[in-house]
C-alpha positions in Angstrom: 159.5 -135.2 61.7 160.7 -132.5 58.8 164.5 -134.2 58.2 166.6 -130.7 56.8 169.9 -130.5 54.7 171.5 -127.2 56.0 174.5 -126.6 53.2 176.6 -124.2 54.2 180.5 -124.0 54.4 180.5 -122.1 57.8 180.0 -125.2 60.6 179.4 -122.5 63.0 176.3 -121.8 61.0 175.2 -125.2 61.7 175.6 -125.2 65.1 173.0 -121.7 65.6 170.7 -122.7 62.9 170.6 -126.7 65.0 169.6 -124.3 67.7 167.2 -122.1 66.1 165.7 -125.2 64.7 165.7 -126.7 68.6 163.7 -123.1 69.9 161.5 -123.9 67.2 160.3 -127.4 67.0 162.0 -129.1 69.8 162.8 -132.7 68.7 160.2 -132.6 65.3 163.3 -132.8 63.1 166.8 -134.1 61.9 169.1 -131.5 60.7 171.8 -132.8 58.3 175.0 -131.0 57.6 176.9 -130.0 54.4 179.7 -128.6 54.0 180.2 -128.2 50.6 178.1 -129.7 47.3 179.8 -133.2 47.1 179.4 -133.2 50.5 175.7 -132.8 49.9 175.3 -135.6 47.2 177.0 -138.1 49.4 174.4 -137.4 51.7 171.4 -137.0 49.5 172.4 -140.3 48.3 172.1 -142.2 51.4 169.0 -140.5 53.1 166.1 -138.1 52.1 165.3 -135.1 53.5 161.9 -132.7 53.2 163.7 -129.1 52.3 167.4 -127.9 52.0 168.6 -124.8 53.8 171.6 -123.5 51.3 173.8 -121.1 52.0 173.8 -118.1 49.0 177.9 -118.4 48.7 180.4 -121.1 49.3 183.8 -121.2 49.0 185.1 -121.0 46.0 182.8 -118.3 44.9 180.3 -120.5 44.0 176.7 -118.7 44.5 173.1 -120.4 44.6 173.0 -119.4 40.9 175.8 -122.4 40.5 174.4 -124.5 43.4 171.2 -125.2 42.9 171.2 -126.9 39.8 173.8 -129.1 41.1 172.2 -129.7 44.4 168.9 -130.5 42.3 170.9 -133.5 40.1 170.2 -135.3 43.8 166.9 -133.8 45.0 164.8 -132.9 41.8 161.6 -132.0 43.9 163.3 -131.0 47.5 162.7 -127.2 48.3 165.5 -125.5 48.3 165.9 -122.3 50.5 168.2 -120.0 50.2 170.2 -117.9 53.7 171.7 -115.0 52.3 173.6 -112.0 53.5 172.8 -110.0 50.6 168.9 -111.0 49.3 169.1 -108.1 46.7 172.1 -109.7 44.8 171.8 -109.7 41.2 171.8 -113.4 40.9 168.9 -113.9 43.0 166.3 -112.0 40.8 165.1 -115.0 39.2 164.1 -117.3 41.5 161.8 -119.3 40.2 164.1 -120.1 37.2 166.7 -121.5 39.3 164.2 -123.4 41.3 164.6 -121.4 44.7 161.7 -121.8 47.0 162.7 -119.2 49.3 165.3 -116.3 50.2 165.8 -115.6 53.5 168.0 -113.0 55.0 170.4 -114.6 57.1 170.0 -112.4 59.8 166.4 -112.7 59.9 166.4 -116.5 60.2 165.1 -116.4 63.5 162.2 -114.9 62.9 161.4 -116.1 59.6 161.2 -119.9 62.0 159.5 -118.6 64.3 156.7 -117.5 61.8 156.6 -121.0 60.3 159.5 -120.9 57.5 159.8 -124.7 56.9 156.0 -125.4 58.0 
């Protein structure tokens, strides 16, 4: 069973990407919700979980470049993939320096689980 941390200060966006997930792999996972960082610890704290689905900007204008070092404090080895609107932002060049697995646009999350994403 893959357990996933989706971070991401829309809850609407949990609610389609718990259904993606569903069309996907049926019952083969637990999807966690964040809704902002500290959010996130508190739960990475209590329970594990196999990748982290993290949304490019939270409030606050807080981007993955600020995130994922943070989110990485708590889950040092946990992929970490990144849902953005915009995958050509400037902050995303480096992605291997700030330890992003992944970028995904987040209007071709669908597809991009249905071709095996978090397998």
């Amino acid at each position: 069973m893959r357990r996933i941390l989706l971070v991401d200060d829309d809850k609407h966006e949990f609610m389609y990407v718990n259904f993606l997930l569903k069309d996907r792999y049926k019952d083969g996972f637990s999807l966690d919700y964040a809704a902002n960082i500290a959010d996130a610890h508190s739960l990475l704290s209590t329970k594990g979980v196999d990748v982290i689905l993290l949304d490019d900007k939270l409030s606050r204008g807080m981007t993955s470049a600020d995130t994922i070092p943070l989110l990485q404090k708590k889950a040092f080895n946990v992929p970490i993939i990144i849902i953005s609107k915009d995958i050509s932002g400037r902050h995303l060049k480096d992605r291997v320096r700030l330890g992003m697995n992944k970028v995904v646009d987040k209007f071709e999350l669908k597809k991009e689980l249905a071709n095996g994403l978090l397998d």
